[in-house]
N, C-alpha and C positions, 0 to 999 in steps of 0.2 A: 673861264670867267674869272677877273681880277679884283679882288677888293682894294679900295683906294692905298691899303699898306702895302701891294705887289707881292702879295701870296695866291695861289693860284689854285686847282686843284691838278689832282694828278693828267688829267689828260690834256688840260691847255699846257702844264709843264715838259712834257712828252713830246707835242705840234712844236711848240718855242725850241726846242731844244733840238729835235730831228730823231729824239732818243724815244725806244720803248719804257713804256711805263716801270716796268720791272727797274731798267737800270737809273729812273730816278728814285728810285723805292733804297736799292744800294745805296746812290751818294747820300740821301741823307741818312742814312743806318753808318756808314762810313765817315760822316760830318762835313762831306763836303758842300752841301746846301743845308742850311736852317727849312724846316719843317713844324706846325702847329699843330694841333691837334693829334687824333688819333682814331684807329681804324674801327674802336671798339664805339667809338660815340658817332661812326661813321662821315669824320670832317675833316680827315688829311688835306692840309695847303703847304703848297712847295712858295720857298721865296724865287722868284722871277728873277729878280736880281744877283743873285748865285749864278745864275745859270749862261753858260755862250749861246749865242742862237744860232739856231742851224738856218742857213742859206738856203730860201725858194727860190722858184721862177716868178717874176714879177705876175704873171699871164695864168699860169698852170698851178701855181702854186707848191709845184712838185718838189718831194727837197732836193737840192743839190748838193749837198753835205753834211752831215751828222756836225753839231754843235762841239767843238773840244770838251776834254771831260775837266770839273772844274778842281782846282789844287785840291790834293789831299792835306788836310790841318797837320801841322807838325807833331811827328811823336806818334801818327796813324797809319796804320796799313791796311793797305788796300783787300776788299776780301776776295 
């Protein structure tokens, strides 16, 4: 579900993306997506917009490819 700002929660960013939830949990801990909230107030929202989409079947909706992963910020290392 998308609030009108294109932050998302963990599992619509996961579908968009073609990626398990874990490794969108990494990019933003890594600063590769902007992330709101937090786990403790239980309201994690990924920005959309960060993120490549991973490629369905128009029909099946199956993914056909995992989403690129998005640039690492400059001066960051990947964990």
């Amino acid at each position: 579900m998308a609030d009108d700002d294109g932050f998302v929660d963990e599992e619509a960013a996961a579908y968009y993306a073609g990626r398990p939830g874990v490794t969108i949990r990494r990019w933003a801990h890594e600063g590769r997506i902007r992330k709101r909230g937090s786990r403790r107030t239980g309201g994690v929202r990924y920005c959309v917009f960060d993120l490549n989409k991973g490629p369905r079947d128009e029909y099946t909706r199956e993914l056909i490819k995992p989403g690129k992963p998005p640039a690492l910020p400059a001066g960051a290392k990947a964990a």
